[in-house]
ZALUM-575318 format. One record per residue: residue number from 1; x, y, z of N, C-alpha, C, O in turn. Coordinates in steps of 0.1 Angstrom, whole numbers, always signed. Last residue first. Example, Ala and Ser with C-alpha at 12.3 -4.5 7.8 and 13.67 -1.06 7.14 Angstrom:
BEGIN
<2; <+128; -22; +71>; <+137; -11; +71>; <+129; +0; +79>; <+134; +11; +80>> <1; <+132; -57; +78>; <+123; -45; +78>; <+132; -33; +78>; <+142; -33; +85>> 
END
This chain:
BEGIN
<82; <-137; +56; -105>; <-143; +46; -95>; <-155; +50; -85>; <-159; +42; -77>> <81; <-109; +69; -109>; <-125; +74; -120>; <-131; +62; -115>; <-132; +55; -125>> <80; <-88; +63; -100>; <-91; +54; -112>; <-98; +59; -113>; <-101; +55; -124>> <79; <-91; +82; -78>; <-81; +83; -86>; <-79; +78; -101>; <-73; +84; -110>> <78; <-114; +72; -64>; <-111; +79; -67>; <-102; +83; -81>; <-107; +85; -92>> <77; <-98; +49; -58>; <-112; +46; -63>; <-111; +61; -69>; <-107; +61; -80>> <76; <-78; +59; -39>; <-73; +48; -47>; <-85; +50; -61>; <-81; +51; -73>> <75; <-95; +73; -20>; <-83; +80; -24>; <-80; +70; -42>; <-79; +75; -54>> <74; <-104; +42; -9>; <-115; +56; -8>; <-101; +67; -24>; <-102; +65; -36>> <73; <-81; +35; +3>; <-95; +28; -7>; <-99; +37; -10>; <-93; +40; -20>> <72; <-75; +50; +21>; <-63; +47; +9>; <-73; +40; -2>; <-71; +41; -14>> <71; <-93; +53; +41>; <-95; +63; +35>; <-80; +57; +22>; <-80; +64; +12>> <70; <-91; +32; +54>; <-102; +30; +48>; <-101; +41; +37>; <-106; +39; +26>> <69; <-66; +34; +73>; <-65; +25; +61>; <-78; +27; +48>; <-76; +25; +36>> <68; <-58; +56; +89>; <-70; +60; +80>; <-65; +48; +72>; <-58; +51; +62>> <67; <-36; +63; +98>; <-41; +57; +108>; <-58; +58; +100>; <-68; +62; +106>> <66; <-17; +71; +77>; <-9; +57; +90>; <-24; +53; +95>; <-27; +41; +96>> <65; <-15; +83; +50>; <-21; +82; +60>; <-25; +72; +69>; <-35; +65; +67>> <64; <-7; +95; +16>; <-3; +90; +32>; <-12; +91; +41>; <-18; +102; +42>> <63; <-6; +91; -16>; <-20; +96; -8>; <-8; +85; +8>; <-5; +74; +8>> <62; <-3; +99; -52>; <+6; +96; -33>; <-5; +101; -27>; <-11; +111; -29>> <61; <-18; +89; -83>; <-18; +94; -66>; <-9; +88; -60>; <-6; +76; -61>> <60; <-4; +89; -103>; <-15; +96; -103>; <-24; +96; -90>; <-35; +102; -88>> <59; <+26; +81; -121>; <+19; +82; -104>; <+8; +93; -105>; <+11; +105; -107>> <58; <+28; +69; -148>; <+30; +78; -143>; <+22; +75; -129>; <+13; +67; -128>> <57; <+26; +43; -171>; <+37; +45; -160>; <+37; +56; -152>; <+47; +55; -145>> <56; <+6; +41; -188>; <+19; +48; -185>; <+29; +51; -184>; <+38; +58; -189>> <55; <-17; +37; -168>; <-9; +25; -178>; <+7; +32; -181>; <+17; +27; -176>> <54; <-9; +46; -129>; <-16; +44; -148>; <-7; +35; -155>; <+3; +29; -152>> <53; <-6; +38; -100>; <+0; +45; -112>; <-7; +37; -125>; <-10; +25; -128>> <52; <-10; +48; -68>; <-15; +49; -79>; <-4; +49; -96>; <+3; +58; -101>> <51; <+4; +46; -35>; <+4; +47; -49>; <-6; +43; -60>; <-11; +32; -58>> <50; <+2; +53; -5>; <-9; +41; -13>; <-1; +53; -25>; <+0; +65; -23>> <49; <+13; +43; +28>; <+13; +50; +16>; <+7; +41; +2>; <+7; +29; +0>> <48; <+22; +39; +61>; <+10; +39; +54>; <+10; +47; +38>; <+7; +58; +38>> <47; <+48; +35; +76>; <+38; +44; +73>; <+34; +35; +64>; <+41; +26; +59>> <46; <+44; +15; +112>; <+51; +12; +98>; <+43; +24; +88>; <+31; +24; +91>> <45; <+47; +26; +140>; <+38; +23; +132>; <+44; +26; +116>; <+47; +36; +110>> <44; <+65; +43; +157>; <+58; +28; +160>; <+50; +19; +150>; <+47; +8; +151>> <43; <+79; +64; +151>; <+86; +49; +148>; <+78; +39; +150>; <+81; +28; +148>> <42; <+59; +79; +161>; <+74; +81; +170>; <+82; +68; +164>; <+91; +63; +171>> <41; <+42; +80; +139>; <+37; +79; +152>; <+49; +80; +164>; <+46; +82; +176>> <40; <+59; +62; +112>; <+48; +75; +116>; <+45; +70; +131>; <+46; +58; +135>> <39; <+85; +59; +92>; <+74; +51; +101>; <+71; +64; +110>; <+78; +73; +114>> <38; <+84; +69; +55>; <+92; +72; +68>; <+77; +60; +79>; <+66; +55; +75>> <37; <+94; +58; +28>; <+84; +62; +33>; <+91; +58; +48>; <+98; +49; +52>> <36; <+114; +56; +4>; <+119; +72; +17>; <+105; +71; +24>; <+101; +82; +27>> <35; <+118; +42; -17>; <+106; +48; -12>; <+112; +61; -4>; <+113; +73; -7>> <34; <+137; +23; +2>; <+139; +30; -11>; <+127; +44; -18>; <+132; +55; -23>> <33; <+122; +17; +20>; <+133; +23; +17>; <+137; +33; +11>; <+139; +45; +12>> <32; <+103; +1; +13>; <+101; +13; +18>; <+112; +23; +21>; <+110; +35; +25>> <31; <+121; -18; -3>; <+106; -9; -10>; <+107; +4; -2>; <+110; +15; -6>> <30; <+129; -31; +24>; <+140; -30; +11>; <+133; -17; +2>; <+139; -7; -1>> <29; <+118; -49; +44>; <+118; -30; +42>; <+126; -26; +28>; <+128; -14; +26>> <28; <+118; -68; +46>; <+131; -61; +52>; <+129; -51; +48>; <+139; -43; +49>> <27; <+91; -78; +36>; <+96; -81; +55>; <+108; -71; +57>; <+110; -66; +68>> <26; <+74; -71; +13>; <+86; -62; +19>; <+92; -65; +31>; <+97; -56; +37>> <25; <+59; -90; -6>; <+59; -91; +5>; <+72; -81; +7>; <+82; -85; +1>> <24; <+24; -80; -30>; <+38; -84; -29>; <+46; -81; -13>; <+42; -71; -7>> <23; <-6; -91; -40>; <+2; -81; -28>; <+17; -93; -31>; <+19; -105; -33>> <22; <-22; -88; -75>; <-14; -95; -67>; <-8; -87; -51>; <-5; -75; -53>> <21; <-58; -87; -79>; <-43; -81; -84>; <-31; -90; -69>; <-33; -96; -59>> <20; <-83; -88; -69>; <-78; -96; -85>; <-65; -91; -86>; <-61; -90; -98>> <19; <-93; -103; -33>; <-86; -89; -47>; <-79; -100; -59>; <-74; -111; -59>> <18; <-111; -108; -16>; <-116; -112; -33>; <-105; -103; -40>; <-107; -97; -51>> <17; <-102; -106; +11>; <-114; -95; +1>; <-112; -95; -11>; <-111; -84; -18>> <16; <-95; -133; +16>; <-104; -131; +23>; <-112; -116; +14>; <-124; -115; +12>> <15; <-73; -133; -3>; <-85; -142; -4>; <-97; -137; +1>; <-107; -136; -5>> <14; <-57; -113; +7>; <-62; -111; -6>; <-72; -121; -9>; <-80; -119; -18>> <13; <-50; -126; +33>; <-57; -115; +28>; <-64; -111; +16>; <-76; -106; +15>> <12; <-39; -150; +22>; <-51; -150; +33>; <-56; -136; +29>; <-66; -134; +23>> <11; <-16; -136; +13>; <-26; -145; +5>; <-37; -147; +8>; <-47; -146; -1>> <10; <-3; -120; +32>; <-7; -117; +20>; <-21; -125; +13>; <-32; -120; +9>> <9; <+8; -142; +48>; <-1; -132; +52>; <-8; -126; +42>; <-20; -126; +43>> <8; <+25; -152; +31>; <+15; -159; +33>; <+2; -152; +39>; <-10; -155; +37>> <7; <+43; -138; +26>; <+35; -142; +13>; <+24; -149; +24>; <+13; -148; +20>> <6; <+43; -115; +54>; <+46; -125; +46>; <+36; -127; +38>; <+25; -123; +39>> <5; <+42; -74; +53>; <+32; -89; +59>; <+42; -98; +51>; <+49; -92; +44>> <4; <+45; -56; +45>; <+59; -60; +46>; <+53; -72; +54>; <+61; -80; +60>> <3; <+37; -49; +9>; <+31; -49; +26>; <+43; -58; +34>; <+49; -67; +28>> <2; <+17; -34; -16>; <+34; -41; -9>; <+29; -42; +1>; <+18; -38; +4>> <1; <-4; -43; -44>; <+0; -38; -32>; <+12; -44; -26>; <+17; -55; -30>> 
END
């Protein structure tokens, strides 16, 4: 996962719900940029976008949605056959 949280924010998090994969940190937006992921709500709220991609390399979900964190889990699980 990206998140424009600090490494350190990150860490805490990913401790606190046991994730085995690594969150990487975006503070300048550099990702979301690039991305073209727009901020939702009138600019107030950083958007929300959950990628999926296979061994591959291919994207096997874009799933958006700012104010449904629960539902990118949900979408994610999905996606992997979960």
């Amino acid at each position: 996962g990206i998140s424009s949280d600090s490494p350190e924010e990150n860490d805490a998090f990913a401790k606190k719900e046991n994730l085995n994969f690594p969150l990487l940190s975006d503070p300048n937006s550099i990702l979301r940029k690039t991305f073209g992921i727009k901020a939702d709500l009138l600019g107030l709220l950083p958007g929300r976008q959950t990628y999926v991609i296979d061994k591959s390399g291919k994207v096997i979900l874009s799933f958006n949605d700012a104010l449904n964190a629960e539902q990118h889990v949900s979408e994610a699980l999905k996606a992997l056959g979960l």
